[in-house]
C-alpha positions as CSV (number, residue, x, y, z in Angstrom):
1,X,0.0,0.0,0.0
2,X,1.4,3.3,-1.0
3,X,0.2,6.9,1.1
4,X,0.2,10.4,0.3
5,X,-0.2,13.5,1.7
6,X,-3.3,14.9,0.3
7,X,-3.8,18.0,2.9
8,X,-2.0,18.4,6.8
9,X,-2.9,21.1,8.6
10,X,-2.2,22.4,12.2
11,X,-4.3,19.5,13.8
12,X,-5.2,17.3,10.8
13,X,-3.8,15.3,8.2
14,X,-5.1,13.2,5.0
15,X,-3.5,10.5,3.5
16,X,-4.2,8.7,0.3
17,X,-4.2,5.4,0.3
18,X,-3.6,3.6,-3.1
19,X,-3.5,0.4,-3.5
20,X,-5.1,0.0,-0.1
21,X,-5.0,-3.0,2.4
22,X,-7.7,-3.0,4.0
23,X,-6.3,-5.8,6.7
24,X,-3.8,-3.1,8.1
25,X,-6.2,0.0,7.6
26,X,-8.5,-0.8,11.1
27,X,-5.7,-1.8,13.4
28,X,-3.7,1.6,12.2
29,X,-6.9,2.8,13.7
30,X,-7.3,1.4,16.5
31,X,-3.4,2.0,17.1
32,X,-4.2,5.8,16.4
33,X,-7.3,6.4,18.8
34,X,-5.0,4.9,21.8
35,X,-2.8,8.0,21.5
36,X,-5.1,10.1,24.0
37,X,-4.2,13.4,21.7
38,X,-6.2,11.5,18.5
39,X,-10.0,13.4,18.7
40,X,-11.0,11.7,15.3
41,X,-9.6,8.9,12.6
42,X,-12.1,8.5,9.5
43,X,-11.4,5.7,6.8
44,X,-13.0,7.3,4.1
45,X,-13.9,4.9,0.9
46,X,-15.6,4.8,-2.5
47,X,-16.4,8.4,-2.8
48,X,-17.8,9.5,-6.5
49,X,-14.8,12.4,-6.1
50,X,-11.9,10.5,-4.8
51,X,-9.9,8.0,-6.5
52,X,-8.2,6.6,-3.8
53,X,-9.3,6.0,-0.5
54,X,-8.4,8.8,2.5
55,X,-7.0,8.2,6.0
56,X,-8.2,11.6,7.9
57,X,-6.8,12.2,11.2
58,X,-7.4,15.1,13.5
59,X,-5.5,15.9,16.9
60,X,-6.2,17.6,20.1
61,X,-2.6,18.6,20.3
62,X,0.5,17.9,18.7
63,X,1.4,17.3,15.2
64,X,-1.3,14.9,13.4
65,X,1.4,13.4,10.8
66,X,3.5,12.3,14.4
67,X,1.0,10.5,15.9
68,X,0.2,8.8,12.8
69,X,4.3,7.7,12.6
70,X,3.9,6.9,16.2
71,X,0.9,4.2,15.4
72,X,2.3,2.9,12.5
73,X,5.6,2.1,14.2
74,X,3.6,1.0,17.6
75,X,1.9,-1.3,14.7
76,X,4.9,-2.5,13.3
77,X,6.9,-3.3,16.6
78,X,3.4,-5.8,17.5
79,X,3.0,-7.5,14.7
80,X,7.0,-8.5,14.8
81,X,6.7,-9.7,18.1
82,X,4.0,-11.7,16.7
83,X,6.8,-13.3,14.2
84,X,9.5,-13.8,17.2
C-alpha cells in the first residue's frame, strides 16, 4: 500500500491510500485512537470524487502526521513480536 499527503494542517492530516490493504487500515486505527491526543480517525472509501481512498486524522494537540508515525511504528513493533 502506498500513502500520500493529500492535505495536513495544524491538527489534521489526510492521507491517500492507493492500492489500499484494508487488513492493516482498522488496526492503524485502533493504534491511532490509543494516542489520547487523537479526537477523530475516518477511513474514508468509494467516494464519487476521490480515486483513492483517505485516512483523515485530526488531533487535540501535537502534530497529526506524528501520531500517525507513532501508530504505525507501535503497529509495526506488535506485529514483529507476533513473528518472534
Amino acid at each position: 500500500m502506498k500513502t500520500y499527503i493529500v492535505e495536513k494542517t495544524d491538527n489534521s492530516i489526510s492521507l491517500g491510500l492507493k492500492d489500499k490493504d484494508v487488513t492493516i487500515i482498522q488496526p492503524l486505527i485502533d493504534m491511532l485512537y490509543r494516542n489520547p491526543d487523537v479526537v477523530l480517525v475516518r477511513h474514508i472509501e468509494k467516494h464519487p470524487e476521490l480515486e483513492d481512498n483517505i485516512l483523515f486524522v485530526q488531533v487535540g494537540k501535537g502534530d497529526p502526521l506524528t501520531a500517525l508515525k507513532q501508530a504505525a511504528d507501535s503497529l509495526s513493533e506488535y506485529f514483529a513480536e507476533l513473528l518472534s
